[in-house]
C-alpha distance (Angstrom), angle and dihedral (degrees) to the residues before:
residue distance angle dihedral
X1 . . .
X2 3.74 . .
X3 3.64 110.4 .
X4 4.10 110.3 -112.0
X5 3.69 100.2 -123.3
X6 4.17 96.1 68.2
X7 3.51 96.9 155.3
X8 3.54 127.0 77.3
X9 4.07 133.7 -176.8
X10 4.33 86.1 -110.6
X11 3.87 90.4 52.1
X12 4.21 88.6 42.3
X13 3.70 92.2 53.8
X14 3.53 92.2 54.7
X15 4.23 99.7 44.2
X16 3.94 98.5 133.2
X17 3.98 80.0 -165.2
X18 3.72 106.9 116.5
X19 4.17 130.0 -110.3
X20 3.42 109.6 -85.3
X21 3.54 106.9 -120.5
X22 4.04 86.5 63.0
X23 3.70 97.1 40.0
X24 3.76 98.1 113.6
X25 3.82 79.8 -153.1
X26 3.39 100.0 59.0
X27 4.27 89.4 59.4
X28 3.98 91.1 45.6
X29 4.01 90.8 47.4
X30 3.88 86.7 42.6
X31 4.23 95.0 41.4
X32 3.85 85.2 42.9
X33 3.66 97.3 54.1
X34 3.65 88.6 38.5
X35 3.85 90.5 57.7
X36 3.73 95.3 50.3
X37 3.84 102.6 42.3
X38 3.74 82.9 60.3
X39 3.52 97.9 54.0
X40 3.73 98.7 44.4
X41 3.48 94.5 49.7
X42 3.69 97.7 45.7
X43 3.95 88.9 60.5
X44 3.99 96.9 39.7
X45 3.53 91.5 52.8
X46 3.93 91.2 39.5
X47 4.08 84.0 55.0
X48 3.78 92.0 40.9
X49 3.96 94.5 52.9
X50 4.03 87.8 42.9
X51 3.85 83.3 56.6
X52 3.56 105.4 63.5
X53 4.30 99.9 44.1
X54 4.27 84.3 129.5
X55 3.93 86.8 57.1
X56 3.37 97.6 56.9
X57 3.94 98.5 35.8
X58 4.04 87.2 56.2
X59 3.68 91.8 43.6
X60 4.29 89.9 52.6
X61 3.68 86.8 39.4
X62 4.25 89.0 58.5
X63 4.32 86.3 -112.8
X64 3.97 110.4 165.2
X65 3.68 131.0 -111.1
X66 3.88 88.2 -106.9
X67 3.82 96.2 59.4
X68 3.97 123.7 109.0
X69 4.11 97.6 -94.9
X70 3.93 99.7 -165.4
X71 3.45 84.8 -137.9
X72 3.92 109.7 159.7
X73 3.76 106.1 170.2
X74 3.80 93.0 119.4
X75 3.90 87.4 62.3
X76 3.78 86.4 52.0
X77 3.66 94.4 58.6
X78 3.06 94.0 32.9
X79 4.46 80.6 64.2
X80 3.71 93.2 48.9
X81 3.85 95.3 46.3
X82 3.65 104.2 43.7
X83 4.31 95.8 79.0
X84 3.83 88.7 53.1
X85 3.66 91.8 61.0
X86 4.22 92.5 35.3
X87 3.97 99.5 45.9
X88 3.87 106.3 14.8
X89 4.03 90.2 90.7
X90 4.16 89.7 57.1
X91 4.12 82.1 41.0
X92 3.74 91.8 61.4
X93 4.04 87.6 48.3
X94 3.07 92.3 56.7
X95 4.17 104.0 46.9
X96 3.68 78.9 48.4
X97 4.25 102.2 49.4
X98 3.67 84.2 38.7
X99 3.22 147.6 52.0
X100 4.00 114.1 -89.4
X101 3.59 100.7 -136.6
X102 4.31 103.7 57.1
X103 3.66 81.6 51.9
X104 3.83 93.1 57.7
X105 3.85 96.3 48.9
X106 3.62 93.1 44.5
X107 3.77 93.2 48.9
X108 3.90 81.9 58.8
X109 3.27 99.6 50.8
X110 4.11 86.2 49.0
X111 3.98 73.8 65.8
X112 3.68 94.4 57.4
X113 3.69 89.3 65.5
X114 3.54 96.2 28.5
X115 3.90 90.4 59.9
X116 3.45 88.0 50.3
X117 3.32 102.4 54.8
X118 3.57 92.1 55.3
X119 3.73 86.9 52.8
X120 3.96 85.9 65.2
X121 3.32 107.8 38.3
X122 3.96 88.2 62.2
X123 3.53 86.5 35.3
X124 3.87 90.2 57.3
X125 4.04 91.3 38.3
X126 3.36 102.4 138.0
X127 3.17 99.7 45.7
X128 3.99 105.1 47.9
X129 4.26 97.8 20.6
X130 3.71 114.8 -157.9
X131 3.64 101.4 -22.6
X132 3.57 95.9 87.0
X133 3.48 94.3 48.0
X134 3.78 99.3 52.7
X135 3.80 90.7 48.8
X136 3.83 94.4 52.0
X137 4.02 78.6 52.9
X138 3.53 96.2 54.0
X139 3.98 88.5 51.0
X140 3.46 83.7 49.0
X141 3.69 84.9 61.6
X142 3.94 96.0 45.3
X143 3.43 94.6 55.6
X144 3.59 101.1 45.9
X145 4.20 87.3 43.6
X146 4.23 73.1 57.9
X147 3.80 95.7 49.8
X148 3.62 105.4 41.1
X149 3.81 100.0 71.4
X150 3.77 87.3 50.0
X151 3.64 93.0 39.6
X152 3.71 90.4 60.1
X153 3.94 113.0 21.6
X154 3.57 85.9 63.1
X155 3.32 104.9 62.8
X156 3.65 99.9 79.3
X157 3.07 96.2 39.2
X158 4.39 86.2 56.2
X159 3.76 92.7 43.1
X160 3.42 141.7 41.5
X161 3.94 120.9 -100.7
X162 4.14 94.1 -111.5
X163 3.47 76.1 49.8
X164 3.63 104.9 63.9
X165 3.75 107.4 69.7
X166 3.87 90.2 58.9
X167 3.97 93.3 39.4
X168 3.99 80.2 55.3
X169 3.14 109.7 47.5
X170 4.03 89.5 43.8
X171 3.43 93.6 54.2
X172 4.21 94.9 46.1
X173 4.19 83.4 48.2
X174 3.98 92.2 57.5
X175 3.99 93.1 32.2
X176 3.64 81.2 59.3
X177 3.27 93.9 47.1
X178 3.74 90.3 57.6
X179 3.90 90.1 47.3
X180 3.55 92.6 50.3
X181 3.84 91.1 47.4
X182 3.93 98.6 39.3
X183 4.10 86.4 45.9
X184 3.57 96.8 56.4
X185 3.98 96.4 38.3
X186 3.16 91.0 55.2
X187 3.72 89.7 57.7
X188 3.51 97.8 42.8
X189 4.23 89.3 47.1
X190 4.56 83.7 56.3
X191 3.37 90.1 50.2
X192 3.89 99.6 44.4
X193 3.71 101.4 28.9
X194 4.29 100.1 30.5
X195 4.27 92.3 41.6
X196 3.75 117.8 -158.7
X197 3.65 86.0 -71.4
X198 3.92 86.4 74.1
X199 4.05 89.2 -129.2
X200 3.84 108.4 165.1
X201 3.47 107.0 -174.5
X202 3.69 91.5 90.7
X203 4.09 93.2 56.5
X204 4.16 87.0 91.0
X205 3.65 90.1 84.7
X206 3.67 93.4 61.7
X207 3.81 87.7 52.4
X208 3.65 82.6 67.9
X209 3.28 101.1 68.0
X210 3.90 92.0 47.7
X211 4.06 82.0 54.4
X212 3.61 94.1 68.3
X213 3.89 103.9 28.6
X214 4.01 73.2 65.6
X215 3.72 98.8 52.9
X216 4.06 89.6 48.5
X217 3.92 88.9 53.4
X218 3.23 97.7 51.4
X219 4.02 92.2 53.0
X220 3.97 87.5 43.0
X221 3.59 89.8 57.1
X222 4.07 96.1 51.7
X223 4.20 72.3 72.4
X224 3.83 90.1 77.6
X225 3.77 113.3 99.2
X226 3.75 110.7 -127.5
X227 4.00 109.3 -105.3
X228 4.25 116.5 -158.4
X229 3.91 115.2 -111.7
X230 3.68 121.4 -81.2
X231 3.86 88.8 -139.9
X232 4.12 109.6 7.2
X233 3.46 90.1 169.6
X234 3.80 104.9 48.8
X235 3.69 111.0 130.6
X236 3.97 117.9 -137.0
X237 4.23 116.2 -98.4
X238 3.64 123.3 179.6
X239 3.75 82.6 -111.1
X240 3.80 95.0 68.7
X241 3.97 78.9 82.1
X242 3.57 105.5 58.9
X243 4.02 118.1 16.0
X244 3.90 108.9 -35.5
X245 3.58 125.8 -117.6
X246 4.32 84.6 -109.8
X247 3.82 97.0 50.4
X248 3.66 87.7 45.4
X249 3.98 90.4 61.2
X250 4.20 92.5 40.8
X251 3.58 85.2 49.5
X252 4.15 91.2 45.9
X253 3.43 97.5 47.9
X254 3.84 96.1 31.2
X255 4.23 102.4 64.9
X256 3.81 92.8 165.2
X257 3.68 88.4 53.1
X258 3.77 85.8 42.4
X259 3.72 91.5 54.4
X260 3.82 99.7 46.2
X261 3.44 91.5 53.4
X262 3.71 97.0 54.0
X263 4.00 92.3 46.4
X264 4.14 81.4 51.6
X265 3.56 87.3 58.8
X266 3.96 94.4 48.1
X267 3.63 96.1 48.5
X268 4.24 92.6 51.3
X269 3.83 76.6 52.1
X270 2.88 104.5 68.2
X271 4.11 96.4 27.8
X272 3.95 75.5 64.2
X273 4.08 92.2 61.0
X274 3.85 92.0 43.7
X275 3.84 103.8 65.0
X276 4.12 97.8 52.7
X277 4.00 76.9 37.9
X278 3.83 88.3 52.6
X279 3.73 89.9 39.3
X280 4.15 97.4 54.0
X281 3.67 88.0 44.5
X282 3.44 98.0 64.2
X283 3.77 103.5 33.3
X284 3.53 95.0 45.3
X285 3.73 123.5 19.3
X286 4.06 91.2 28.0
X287 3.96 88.6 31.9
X288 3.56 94.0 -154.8
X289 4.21 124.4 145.7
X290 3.99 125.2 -80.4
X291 4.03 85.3 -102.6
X292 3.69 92.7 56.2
X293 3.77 94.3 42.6
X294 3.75 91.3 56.2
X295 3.77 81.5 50.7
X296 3.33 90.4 63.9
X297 4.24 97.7 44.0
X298 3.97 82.2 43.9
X299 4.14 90.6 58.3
X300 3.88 86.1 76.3
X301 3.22 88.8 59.2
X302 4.00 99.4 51.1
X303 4.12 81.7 53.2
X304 3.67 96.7 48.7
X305 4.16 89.9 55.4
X306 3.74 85.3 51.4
X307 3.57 95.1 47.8
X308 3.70 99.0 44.4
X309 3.91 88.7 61.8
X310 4.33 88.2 52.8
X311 4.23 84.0 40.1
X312 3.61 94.8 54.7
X313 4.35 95.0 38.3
X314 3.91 84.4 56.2
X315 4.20 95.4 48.9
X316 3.47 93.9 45.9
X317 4.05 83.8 49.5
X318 3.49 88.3 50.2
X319 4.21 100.1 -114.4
X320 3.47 92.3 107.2
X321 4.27 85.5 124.0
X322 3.97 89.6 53.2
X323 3.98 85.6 46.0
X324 3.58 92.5 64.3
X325 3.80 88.6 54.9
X326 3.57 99.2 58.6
X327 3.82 96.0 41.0
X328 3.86 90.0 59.5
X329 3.84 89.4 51.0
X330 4.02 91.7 42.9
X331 3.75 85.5 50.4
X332 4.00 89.2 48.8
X333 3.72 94.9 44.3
X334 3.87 93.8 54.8
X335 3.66 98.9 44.8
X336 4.10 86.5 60.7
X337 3.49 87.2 44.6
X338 3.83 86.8 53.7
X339 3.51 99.4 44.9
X340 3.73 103.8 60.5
X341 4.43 126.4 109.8
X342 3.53 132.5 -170.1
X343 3.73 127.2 -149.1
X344 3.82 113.0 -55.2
X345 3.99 90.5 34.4
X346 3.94 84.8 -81.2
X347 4.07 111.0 157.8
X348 3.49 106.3 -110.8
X349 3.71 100.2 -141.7
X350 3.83 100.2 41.4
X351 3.86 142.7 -146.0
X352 3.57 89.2 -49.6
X353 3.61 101.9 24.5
X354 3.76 80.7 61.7
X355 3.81 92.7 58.3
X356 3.43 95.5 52.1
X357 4.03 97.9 47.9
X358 3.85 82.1 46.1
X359 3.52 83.7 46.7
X360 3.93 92.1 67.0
X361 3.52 94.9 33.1
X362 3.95 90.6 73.8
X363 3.61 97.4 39.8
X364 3.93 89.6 50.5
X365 4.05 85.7 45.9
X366 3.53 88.7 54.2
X367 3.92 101.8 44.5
X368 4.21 80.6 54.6
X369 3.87 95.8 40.6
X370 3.70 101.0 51.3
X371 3.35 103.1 55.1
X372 3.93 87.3 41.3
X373 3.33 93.5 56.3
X374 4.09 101.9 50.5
X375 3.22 90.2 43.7
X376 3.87 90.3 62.6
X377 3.84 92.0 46.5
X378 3.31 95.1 40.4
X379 4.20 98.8 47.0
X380 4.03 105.5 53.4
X381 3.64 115.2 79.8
X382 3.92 116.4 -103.4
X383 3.95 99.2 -101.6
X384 3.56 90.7 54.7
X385 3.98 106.2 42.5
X386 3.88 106.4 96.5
X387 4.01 79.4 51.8
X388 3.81 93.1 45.6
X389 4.09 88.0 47.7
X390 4.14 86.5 46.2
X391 3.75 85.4 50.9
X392 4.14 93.1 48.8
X393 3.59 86.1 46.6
X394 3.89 94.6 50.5
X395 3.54 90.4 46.6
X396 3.94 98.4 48.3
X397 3.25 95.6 50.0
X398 3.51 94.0 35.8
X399 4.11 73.0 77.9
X400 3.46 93.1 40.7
X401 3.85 89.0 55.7
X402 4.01 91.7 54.7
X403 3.77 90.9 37.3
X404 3.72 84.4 80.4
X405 3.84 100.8 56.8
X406 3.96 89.5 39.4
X407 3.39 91.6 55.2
X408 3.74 96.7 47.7
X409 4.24 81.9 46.6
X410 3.51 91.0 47.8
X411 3.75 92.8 44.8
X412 4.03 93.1 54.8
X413 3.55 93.9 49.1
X414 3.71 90.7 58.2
X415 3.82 89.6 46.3
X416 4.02 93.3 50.9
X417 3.49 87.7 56.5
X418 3.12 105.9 49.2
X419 4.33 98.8 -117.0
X420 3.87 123.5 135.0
X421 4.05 119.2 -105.5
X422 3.84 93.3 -95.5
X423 4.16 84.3 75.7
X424 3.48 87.7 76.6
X425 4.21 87.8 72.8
X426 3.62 87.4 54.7
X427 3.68 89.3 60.2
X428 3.92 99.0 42.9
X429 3.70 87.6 52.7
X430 3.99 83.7 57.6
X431 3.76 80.8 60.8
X432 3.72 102.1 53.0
X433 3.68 99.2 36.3
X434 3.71 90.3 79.7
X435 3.69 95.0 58.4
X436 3.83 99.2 42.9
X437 3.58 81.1 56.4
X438 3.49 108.9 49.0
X439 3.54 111.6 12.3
X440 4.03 125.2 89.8
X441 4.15 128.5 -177.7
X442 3.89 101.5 -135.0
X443 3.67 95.8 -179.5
X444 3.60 90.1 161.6
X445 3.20 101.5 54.6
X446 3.67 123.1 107.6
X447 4.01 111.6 -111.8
């Protein structure tokens, strides 16, 4: 097995692979991304807001915290999650028996017909409800499960490794740009298009728009340079589905690499509670519109850019380990902050005492993420990185996945006793206090 340091200063000095910021494939991997970020978040928040009309209609009508919400947003999630964890094994085969880039473009042109779907099913409303809609967000899910490996494994094989903290943290600034975008369009489109009245037959037009942001992704991504295959000759095992006999051993024999990934999967756990968290908090106990509410889910977003600039400073400074430290406690400090209620189940920070806290939340997220995140496409040896990335994916949202459920658990036990929606931070900060105390990246570290 190929040892998992495989690049060396001697080899780095002699990268013919150009600087980044003139890599025309670093701007059509970065405009691509871009493109779909803002399309999938548009519709999952679009979904998620259509998923909690009882919430808001007890909250106008003066209904207590205690009262049975109707609030399915978990189950939504849960939708859009479940392909990552069923096909992102045989995704990672794939980036790795092929060549990354044809995978991208026809992941986008999935998108194309993805979009379009979505387009009809709210076209066609009335006549087939919600079904359509949750199946074009399940195929949502499939092709993303399809992108991701590709989407990741190919970035170092596109750039060189001094390279990759910057091409990172880039890329996470504009994809949250996208999210913050697509998140509050999506709230703006349900307020404009869906009225007070709730009327979604109107919500097709917004599709539109999703249409063509897919079209332009899929030329943007005809900008990637084609990269050979890691393995072209690997031979299809029933593994290739679930976690491969190879990734099995890196992982075995690998324990920091092991570790990180695990603590990935917690942290997209609970990022999985906080948006329908997010989402209740502003249509209910803040009562404030859709478009405001996606403000709110879009703050993270505005702190993640922030933090990806202080992320990337402290990897290139080499503190990227200590960096994943304070994110977990960032993360843990703004969740209390969060969680706390005055009298009269009034949120004790506010609309935009809210915005701030969520605010630092993202930038925190990002200061952990980053360094997280290279450090898992940097580790694995080159054969086995699209699987690695398939694996990282399966495991995050492998906590995606059961974010739903916990949420809708955590949401219940708030109800039975009687506390407001913004409890439920309290009891995700329960969740990440354990591994801002006791867990430490030691990438350095020989394994």
């Amino acid at each position: 097995m190929e040892s998992v340091q495989s690049n060396t200063p001697a080899l780095q000095e002699q990268d013919p692979r150009p600087g980044l910021m003139v890599d025309r494939s670093f701007w059509g991997m970065t405009v691509t991304q871009f493109l779909g970020a803002f399309n999938d978040n548009l519709y999952k928040q679009l979904m998620l807001l259509l998923a909690v009309p009882v919430a808001l209609a007890a909250a106008n009508a003066g209904g207590g915290a205690g009262e049975s919400s109707g609030d399915i947003q978990g189950w939504a999630s849960l939708v859009f999650s479940l392909p990552f964890v069923l096909f992102s094994g045989f995704a990672g085969y794939l980036s790795d028996r092929y060549s990354k880039r044809p995978i991208i473009v026809l992941c986008k042109v999935a998108e194309i017909v993805i979009m379009l779907l979505g387009l009809l099913a709210f076209y066609f409303y009335g006549m087939f409800g919600t079904a359509g809609t949750w199946i074009v967000l399940f195929l949502m899910g499939v092709q993303s499960s399809f992108f991701g490996p590709g989407k990741y494994g190919i970035l170092p094989e596109l750039f060189r490794a001094k390279d990759l903290p910057r091409a990172n943290a880039i890329i996470l600034m504009t994809t949250f740009l996208a999210i913050i975008f697509g998140t509050v369009l999506a709230g703006t489109l349900k307020d404009v298009l869906a009225g007070e009245d709730g009327d979604l037959t109107n919500l097709w037009m917004g599709l539109v728009v999703c249409f063509v942001i897919a079209m332009l992704g899929t030329c943007s991504s005809l900008f990637i340079r084609r990269v050979p295959a890691a393995q072209p000759g690997m031979p299809f095992s029933i593994d290739s589905v679930a976690v491969s006999k190879d990734i099995y051993a890196v992982l075995k024999q690998d324990r920091v690499l092991l570790k990180a990934l695990l603590v990935s999967s917690v942290f997209w756990l609970v990022s999985g509670i906080a948006v329908p968290t997010i989402n209740r908090l502003g249509l209910e106990l803040l009562q404030v519109n859709a478009t405001s509410t996606s403000l709110l889910t879009a703050s993270i977003g505005f702190g993640i850019i922030l933090g990806a600039l202080v992320a990337s400073a402290l990897c290139r400074k080499g503190w990227g380990d200590t960096a994943v430290s304070i994110g977990l406690w960032g993360i843990c400090g703004s969740l209390i902050a969060l969680g706390f209620w005055t009298q009269g189940d009034q949120h004790a920070l506010g609309f935009t005492g809210s915005i701030i806290a969520l605010v630092v939340m993202g930038i925190f997220a990002a200061i952990f993420s980053i360094p997280i995140q290279v450090f898992l496409q940097e580790r694995p040896p080159l054969a086995v990185k699209g699987r690695m990335i398939a694996t990282m994916n399966q495991a995050n949202f492998v906590g995606i996945m059961i974010s739903g459920p916990l949420y809708q658990v955590f949401e219940a036990i708030a109800g039975a006793f009687g506390w407001p929606i913004c409890s439920v931070f309290l009891m995700m900060a329960v969740l990440v206090l354990p591994l801002a105390a006791l867990y430490r990246l030691k990438s350095k570290q020989p394994t």
